[in-house]
Structure formats: structure tokens, C-alpha cells
C-alpha positions in Angstrom: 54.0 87.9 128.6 57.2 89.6 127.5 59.1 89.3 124.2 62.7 87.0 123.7 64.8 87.0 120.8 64.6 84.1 118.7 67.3 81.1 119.0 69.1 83.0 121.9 69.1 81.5 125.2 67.0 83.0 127.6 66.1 82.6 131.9 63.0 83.1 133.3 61.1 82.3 136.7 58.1 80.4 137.9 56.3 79.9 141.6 55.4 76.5 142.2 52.3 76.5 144.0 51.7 74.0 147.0 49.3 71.6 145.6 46.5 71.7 148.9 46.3 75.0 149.8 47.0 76.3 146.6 48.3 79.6 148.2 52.0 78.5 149.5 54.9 78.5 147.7 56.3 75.0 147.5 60.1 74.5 148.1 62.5 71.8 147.6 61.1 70.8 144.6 62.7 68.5 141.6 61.1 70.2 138.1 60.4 68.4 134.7 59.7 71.1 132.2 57.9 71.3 129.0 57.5 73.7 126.2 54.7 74.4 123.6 56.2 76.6 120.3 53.5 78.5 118.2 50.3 76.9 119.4 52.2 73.3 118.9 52.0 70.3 121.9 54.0 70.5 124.9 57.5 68.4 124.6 60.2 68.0 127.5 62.8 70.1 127.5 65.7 69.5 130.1 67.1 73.2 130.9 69.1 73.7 134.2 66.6 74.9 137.3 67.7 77.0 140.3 65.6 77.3 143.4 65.7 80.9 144.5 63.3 80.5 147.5 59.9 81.2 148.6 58.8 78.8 145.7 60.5 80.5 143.2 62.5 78.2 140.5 64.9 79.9 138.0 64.5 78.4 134.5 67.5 79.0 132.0 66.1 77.9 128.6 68.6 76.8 125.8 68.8 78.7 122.4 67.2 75.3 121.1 64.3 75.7 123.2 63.5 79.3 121.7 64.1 78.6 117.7 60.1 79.3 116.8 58.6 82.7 116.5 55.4 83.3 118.3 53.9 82.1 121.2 56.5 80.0 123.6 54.8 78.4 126.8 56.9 77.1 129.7 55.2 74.6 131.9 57.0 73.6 134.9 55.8 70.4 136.9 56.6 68.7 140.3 55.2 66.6 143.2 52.6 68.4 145.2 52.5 71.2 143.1 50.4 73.4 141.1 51.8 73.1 137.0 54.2 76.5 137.2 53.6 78.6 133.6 55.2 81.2 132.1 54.5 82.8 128.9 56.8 84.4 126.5 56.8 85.6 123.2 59.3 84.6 120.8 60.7 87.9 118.4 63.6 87.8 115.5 64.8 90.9 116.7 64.6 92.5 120.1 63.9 96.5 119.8 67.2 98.5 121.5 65.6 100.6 123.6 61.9 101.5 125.2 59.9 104.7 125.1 56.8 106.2 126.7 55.4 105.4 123.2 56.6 101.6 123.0 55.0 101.0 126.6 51.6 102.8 125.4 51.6 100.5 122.1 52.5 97.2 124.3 49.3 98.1 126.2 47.3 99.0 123.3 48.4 95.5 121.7 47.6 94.2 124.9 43.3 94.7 125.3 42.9 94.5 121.5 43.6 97.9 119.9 45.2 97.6 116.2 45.6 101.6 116.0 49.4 102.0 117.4 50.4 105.7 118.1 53.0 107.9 117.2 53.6 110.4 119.6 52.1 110.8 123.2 51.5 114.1 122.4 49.4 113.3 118.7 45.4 114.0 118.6 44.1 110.8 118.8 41.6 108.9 121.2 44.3 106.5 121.8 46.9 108.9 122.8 44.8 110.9 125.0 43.6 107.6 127.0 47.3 106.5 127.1 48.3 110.0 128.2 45.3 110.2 131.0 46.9 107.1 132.5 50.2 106.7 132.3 51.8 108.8 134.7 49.6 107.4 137.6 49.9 104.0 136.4 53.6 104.2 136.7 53.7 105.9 139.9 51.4 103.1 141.2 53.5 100.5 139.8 56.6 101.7 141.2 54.7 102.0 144.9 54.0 98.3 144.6 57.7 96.8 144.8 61.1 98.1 146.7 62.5 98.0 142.9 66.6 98.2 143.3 66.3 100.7 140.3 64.5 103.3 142.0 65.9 102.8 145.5 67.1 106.2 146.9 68.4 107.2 150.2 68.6 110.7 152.0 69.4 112.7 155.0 66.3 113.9 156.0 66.2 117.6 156.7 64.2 118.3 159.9 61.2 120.7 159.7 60.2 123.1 162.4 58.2 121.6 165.6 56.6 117.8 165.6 53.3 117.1 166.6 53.7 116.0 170.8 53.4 112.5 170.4 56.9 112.3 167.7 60.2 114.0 168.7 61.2 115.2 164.9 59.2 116.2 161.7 61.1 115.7 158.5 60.9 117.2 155.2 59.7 114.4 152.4 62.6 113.8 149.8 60.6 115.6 146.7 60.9 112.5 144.3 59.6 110.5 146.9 56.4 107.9 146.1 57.0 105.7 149.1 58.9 105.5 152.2 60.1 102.0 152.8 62.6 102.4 156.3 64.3 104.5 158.2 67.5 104.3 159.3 70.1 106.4 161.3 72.2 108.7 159.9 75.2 107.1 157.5 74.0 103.0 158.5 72.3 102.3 155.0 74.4 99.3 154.5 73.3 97.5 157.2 71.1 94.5 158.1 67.4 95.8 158.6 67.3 95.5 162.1 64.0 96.3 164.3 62.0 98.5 161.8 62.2 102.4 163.2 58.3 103.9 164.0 57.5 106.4 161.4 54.3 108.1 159.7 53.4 110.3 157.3 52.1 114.0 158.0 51.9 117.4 157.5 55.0 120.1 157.1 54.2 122.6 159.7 53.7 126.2 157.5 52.4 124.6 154.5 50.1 121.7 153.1 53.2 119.4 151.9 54.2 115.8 153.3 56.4 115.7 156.3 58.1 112.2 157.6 57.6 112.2 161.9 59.2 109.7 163.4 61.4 110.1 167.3 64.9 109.2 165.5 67.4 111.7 165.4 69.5 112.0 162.1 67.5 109.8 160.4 68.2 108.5 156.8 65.0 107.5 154.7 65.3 104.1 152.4 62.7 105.4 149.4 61.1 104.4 146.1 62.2 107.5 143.7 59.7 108.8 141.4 61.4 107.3 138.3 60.8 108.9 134.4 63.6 107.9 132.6 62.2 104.6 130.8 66.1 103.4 129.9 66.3 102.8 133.4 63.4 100.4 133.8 64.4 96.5 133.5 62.3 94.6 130.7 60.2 93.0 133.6 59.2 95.9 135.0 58.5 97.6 131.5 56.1 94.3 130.7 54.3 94.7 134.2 53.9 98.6 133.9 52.2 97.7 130.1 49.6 95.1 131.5 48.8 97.4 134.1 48.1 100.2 131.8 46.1 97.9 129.1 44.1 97.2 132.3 43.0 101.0 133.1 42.4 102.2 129.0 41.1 98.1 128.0 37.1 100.0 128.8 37.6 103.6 128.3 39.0 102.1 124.8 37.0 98.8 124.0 34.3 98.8 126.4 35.2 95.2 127.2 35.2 94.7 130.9 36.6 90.8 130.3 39.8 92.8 128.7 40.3 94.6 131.1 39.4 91.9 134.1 42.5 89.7 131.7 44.9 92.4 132.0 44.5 93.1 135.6 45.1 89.5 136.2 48.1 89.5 133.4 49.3 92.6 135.9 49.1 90.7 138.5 51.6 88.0 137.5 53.9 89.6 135.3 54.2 92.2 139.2 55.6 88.9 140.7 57.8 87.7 138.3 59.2 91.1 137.7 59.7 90.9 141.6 61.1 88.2 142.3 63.6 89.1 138.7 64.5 91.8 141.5 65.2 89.9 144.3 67.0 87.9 142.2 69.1 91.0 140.7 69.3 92.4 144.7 72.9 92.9 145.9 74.2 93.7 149.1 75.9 97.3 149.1 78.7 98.7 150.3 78.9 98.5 154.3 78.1 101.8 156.6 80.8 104.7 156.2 82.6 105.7 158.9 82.5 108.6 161.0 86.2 109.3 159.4 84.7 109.5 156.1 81.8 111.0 156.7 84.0 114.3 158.4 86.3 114.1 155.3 83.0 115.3 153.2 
């Protein structure tokens, strides 16, 4: 669940779920969609739907469609299809900007804590949980997508002798979390192509992560370490809180259904904050040339 401003129009996307296997995402699909305000009955709404594959539907809801505070519910309907929901929350003012703090408190809200901090660094059992957590939670929920926003690229530097059975060891970029390809030197804007071999090991003279892979000049596709919470989309900001209410729900309440709800809340809000990626995703600009490469 993340927050919308009240009367202000407002998109959103839903997976249609094939009806049998209940696994598949169901394409080509004609939507009716309905909306419950506050706790009221569902009524039909008629907003303009976009397939954006893979069973994904864009919704764009109308101003008209968001003029309750509280609770909003979209529920999307078709033909051999699972009912798609999607649940919002419906705000009179948006807040400008995010902090560490805001995502703690959106997690704290989230398994049933009423005591809100004020400051990661304050001396209460709240903000010591939140502070245990956080940093690994949001490394781990930057690991689980190739988010455009903390997509990096670099020339790897190689590193002393490989193990026999790879040509080159690599230094790993140091704000590195995952590697996602490899690619030679300078062709980032390319297609994919047949994925380049690569695994993770050990620098030669020290304990640190080395990449190992037989390309020469390679160029590593990676998911930065990102700490700057400006820079995280509001999808992304509503997954990371779920998944931190899921880790401090017990240490907190003690309640293991909390915590088993905001694992699966995690769960969903990682796919629609996913496919609000894909969606997002651009192509870049094309490979540089050899010419502009020397210019450097």
C-alpha cells in the first residue's frame, strides 16, 4: 500500500492472474475496474488501461476516482482471470521528500507500532530495532531488482593472476551489491546478447571480492549500493518499508502474523515496484566509438 494525494489523478499497475493455474500472467485481457473509497462498496469506474506485458495492466485513475481520504481499493476483473487488486491510501497532502526516518516510521505504522521516532540516532527501543535493520534490509532490497536507479557500469580493473580455469581476475566496483552482466569494453548500449561466464571470487593478496570471468576489457552492468533516499522512486520507498516492518514486526510486537502480513505485503508491493521499473526503463544511448573513446 502506498499513499496518493487526494483528488489528483493517479496510475498504478496490477497482474492479472491466469485463472487455472493461478501462477501465469494472463495477457490480452479486456478489464472492468471497480473501486471501494474508505471501507465503502466497490462501484465501476471506467479509467483508461494499458497492457504492459507479462500480465501486467497499467491503470490511470481519474482525480474523480481518488476524492475520499483513507483507504482506496482497485479491483481489476477479466475473463479467465484471477480479480487484480491494488491498494492505495488516499492523503490530502503528499510529504515533499523521504528520509531514513520517514521509511522507519512507514514501517513502524506498518506492524502496529503507534510510537513514531525522531531521529535514527535517539535512545529508544524503536530506533535501535529500526537502526539494527535497515541498512541490510535496504541492501537486500536493492539485490532483489536491476532497479534503473542504481544501475552502474565500470571498467573493470584487472587484478594480479586468475585462478587456471578463468583467463582474468577483476577488482569488484566497491559500491557494488550485485553484478548483473558483463559486457566488453565501451558496448553498454547494446542488446544483451549471449550472457558472458562470470563468478565471484577472491582478490589474490587479500580477502576482498574479485569478478573472474575469460573476457578481456570487460565492463560490469551492477546494482550500486544506493544511500541517498531522494533518489529512491516512491515504489521502491513503499517496498523497502514493508520489508523492514517485516524484520522489526517480532523483535517489536512479538506478533509472528505481523510479521508473516508484511513479508507477504513485501512481496507484492517488490513486483509492482518492478514492473513501475520496467515500465520507467529506457533504452540508452548506443555504444561509443573507438573515435570517442581515444578523444578521452
Amino acid at each position: 500500500m502506498h499513499d496518493i494525494q487526494l483528488n489528483t489523478a493517479t496510475s498504478i499497475m496490477v497482474r492479472m492472474i491466469d485463472a487455472i493455474d493461478h501462477v501465469s500472467g494472463k495477457t490480452g485481457l479486456t478489464l472492468t475496474v471497480a473501486v471501494s473509497k474508505n471501507g465503502g462498496g466497490f462501484v465501476a469506474t471506467s479509467p483508461v488501461v494499458t497492457e504492459r506485458g507479462l500480465g501486467w495492466y497499467n491503470i490511470d485513475l481519474a482525480a474523480s476516482d481518488c476524492d475520499t481520504l483513507g483507504e482506496l481499493v482497485v479491483m481489476a476483473q477479466a475473463l479467465g482471470a484471477d480479480p487484480g487488486i491494488n491498494c492505495l491510501y488516499v492523503v490530502e497532502y503528499l510529504s515533499a521528500s523521504i528520509s531514513e526516518v520517514a521509511i522507519c516510521n512507514m514501517a513502524l505504522a506498518r506492524c502496529g507500532v503507534t510510537l513514531f521516532i525522531e531521529s535514527v540516532g535517539e535512545a529508544s527501543q524503536q530506533a535501535n530495532v529500526c537502526n539494527l535493520f535497515y541498512v541490510p534490509v535496504r541492501d537486500r532490497v536493492l539485490q532483489a531488482w536491476p532497479w534503473p536507479f542504481a544501475r552502474r557500469y565500470a571498467r573493470l580493473q584487472e587484478l594480479g593472476s586468475p585462478p587456471s580455469c578463468w583467463r582474468y581476475r577483476y577488482h569488484y566496483p566497491s559500491d557494488c551489491l550485485k553484478v548483473r552482466r558483463l559486457v566488453p569494453d565501451g558496448e553498454r548500449g547494446r542488446g544483451a546478447g549471449a550472457p558472458v561466464p562470470f563468478e565471484i571470487g577472491e582478490a589474490e593478496a587479500s580477502a576482498a571480492r574479485a569478478i573472474l570471468t575469460d573476457l578481456e576489457l570487460a565492463e560490469a552492468e551492477y546494482t550500486a549500493r544506493i544511500t541517498d533516499v531522494a533518489l529512491f522512486p516512491a515504489s521502491f520507498t513503499s517496498a523497502l518499508a514493508w520489508a523492514l516492518a517485516a524484520e522489526i514486526a517480532i523483535p517489536l510486537t512479538t506478533d509472528m502474523n505481523r510479521a508473516q502480513l508484511a513479508q507477504r505485503m513485501y512481496a507484492q508491493a517488490l513486483l509492482e515496484a518492478g514492473a513501475d521499473a520496467l515500465n520507467e526503463e529506457r533504452t540508452g544511448d548506443g555504444p561509443e566509438s573507438d573515435f570517442i573513446r581515444a578523444r578521452r
